[in-house]
C-alpha positions, -999 to +999 in steps of 0.1 A: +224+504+214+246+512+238+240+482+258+249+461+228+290+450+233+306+446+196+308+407+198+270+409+201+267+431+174+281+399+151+249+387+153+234+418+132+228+425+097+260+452+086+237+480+078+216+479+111+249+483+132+256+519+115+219+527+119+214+561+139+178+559+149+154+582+150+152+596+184+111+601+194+104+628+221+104+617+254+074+604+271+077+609+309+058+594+340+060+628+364+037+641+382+014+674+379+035+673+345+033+700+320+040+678+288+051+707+259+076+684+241+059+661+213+037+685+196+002+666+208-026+682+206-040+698+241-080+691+227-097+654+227-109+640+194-145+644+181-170+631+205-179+611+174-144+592+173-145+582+207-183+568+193-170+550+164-151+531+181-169+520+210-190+510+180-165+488+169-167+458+193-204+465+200-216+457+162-195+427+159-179+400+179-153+396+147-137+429+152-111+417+171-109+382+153-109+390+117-084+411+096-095+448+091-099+458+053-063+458+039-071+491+018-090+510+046-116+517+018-141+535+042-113+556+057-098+566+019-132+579+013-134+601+043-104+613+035-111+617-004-142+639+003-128+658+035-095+672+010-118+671-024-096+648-044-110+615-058-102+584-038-080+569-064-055+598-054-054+586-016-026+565+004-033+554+044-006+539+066+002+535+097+010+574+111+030+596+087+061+578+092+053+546+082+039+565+050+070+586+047+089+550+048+070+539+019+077+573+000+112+570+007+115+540-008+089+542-037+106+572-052+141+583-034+162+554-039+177+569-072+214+574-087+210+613-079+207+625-044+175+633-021+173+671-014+158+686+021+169+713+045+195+711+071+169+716+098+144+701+091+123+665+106+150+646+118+137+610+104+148+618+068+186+617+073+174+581+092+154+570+067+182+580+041+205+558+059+177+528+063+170+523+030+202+537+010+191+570-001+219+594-017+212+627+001+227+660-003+215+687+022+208+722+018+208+749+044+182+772+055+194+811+053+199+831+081+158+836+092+156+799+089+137+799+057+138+772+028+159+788-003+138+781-034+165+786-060+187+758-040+162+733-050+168+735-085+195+716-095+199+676-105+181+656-079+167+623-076+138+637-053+130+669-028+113+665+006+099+695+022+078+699+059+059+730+055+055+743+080+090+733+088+098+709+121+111+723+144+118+759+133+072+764+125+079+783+096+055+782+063+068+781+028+037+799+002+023+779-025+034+796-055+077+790-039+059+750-039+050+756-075+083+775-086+098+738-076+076+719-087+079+736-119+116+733-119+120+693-109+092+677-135+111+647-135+115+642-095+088+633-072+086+662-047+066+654-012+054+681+007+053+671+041+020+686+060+017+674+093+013+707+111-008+723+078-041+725+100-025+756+121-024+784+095-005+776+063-020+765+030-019+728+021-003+719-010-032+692-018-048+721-041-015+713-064-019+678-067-044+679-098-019+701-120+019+685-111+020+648-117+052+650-096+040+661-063+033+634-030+009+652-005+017+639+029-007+642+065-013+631+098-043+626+119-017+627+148-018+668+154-045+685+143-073+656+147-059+646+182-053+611+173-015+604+181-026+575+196-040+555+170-009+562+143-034+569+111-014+592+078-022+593+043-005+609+011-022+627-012-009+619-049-022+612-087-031+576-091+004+563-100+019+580-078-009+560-054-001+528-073+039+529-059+028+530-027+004+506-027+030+479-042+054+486-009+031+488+014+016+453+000+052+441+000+056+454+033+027+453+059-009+444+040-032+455+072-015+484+088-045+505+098-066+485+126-101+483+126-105+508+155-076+533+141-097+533+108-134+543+122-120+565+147-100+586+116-131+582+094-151+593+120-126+624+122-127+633+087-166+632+090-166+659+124-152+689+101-167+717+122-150+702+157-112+697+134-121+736+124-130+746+160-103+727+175-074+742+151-087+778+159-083+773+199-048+760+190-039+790+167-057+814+191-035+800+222-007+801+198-010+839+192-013+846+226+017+827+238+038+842+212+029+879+224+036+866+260+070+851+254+080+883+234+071+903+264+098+886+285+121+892+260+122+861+236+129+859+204+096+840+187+099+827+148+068+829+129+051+802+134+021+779+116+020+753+132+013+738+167+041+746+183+068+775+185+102+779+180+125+802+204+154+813+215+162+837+247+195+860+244+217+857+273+199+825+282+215+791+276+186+770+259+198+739+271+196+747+308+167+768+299+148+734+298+164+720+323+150+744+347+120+740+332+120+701+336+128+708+375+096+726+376+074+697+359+077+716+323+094+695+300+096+715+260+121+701+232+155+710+230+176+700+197+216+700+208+219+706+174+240+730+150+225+760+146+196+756+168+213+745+201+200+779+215+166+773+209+129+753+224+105+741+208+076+751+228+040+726+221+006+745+224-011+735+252-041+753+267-048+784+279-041+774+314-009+754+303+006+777+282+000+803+312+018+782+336+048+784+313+048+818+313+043+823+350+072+804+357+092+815+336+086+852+343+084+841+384+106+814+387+135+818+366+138+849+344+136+867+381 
């Protein structure tokens, strides 16, 4: 917006001029570049996605013509089967944000505030200010972990990440149930999108609390950040809100090629298993290696890692990477301004980081 002068700005709706965006992480063009920033996954999809949707145009000249099914009805029952839950319990939408959207305004627009950690995915405080949502936002103790007992007082919602963005730590399913069990009259979500790397998915929850929104992404763990596919994972009328924004929203948001290529994911579920075990194998590894050269590594269970390096400036930190053709996250944010966060790559990749760091700059 900065190119925008105030007189131009008269032209805009009064809420969109004290909009703070969402700021994405960075997608640069440079070469022989080590790309450790976004949290994409270092594997291709299934063989099988890349099939489906070559399929796509062969089987019919319409595909590109006609509307795709506006419910995604062969994709909810992928998904349906793949997490055991009936399809009636299923929400798709264009990537996890858009779905997150449609959860923030189904269920947080309320009289009492929205609850979520300090640090945490930075598109909630965004999507708090987008659509008028009353926050009030707690902090993480000292190791960075979610305080349970925090979450249980008057609310008009509670949105969690587990495992937590950017700090990759886990919070256990019985701590979920202890606030679900606390807020039965507020819909908790329990954001998932880095679940597939170690920690337990909530989903198994959804049956008993008639309260809790489930939500996923095919983005990470199914290497398909290109095609912008999410879901939630809710009891039917929980379902039924979303379905009446997203209708009163965008009625197609999942294209015909973005919906055989997920199917085709949910129906590959030894490659998704294989795949999330290289990541959580290279994961381990890294960890140990950055330890050894004397960072400071949180537990992580997700994709990525979260670290910090005493007597080391984080910000210049990557910057010196960046010089090198490394580019990792760095959050010039409270609390965390003195830490990465570091994406999985492969072997190879993540072993480039290392050797640079240990023969480039920590020399």
């Amino acid at each position: 917006m900065s190119n925008v002068t105030t007189q131009q700005m008269r032209f805009w709706s009064p809420a969109v001029r004290e909009l703070e965006p969402y700021v994405p992480g960075e997608q640069p063009k440079i070469e022989n570049l080590l790309k450790l920033n976004t949290n994409e996954n270092p594997y291709p999809p299934s063989p099988q996605v890349v099939e489906a949707v070559q399929k796509v145009l062969q089987n019919s000249a319409d595909a590109l013509r006609l509307y795709p099914d506006p419910d995604a009805s062969e994709l909810k029952q992928a998904i349906a089967h793949q997490q055991q839950v009936p399809v009636t319990q299923v929400f798709v939408g264009n990537g996890s944000d858009e779905v997150l959207a449609h959860i923030f305004k189904a269920f947080f627009v309320q009289e009492l505030p929205l609850l979520y950690p300090d640090i945490t995915y930075s598109f909630y405080p965004v999507y708090s200010q987008f659509f008028g949502v009353k926050t009030k936002v707690l902090p993480l103790n000292d190791q960075f972990e979610i305080v349970v007992d925090d979450y249980k007082q008057p609310n008009g919602g509670i949105i969690i990440t587990n495992p937590n963005a950017p700090t990759s730590i886990d919070l256990g399913l019985s701590a979920i149930e202890e606030v679900l069990q606390a807020n039965p009259d507020s819909v908790v979500v329990i954001d998932e999108a880095y679940v597939d790397f170690g920690a337990q998915s909530a989903v198994s929850l959804v049956k008993k609390y008639d309260n809790l929104v489930v939500c996923q992404t095919t983005s990470k763990s199914r290497s398909l950040a290109g095609l912008r596919v999410g879901f939630a994972i809710a009891q039917p009328h929980l379902i039924a809100a979303l379905e009446a924004v997203k209708n009163s929203f965008n009625s197609y948001p999942i294209d015909r090629f973005a919906i055989a290529a997920a199917k085709a994911s949910f129906e590959d579920q030894a490659y998704f298993e294989a795949q999330c075990q290289k990541v959580i194998a290279s994961r381990e590894k890294l960890m140990t290696d950055l330890t050894a050269l004397g960072f400071n590594v949180l537990p992580s269970k997700a994709n990525f890692i979260f670290a910090t390096l005493d007597g080391k400036d984080a910000g210049q930190l990557a910057a010196e990477l960046r010089e090198r053709g490394i580019i990792v996250r760095y959050f010039n944010k409270p609390r965390i301004n003195q830490y990465l966060r570091i994406t999985i790559g492969t072997d190879a990749e993540n072993q480039r980081l290392v050797d640079t760091l240990k023969n480039e700059i920590l020399v």
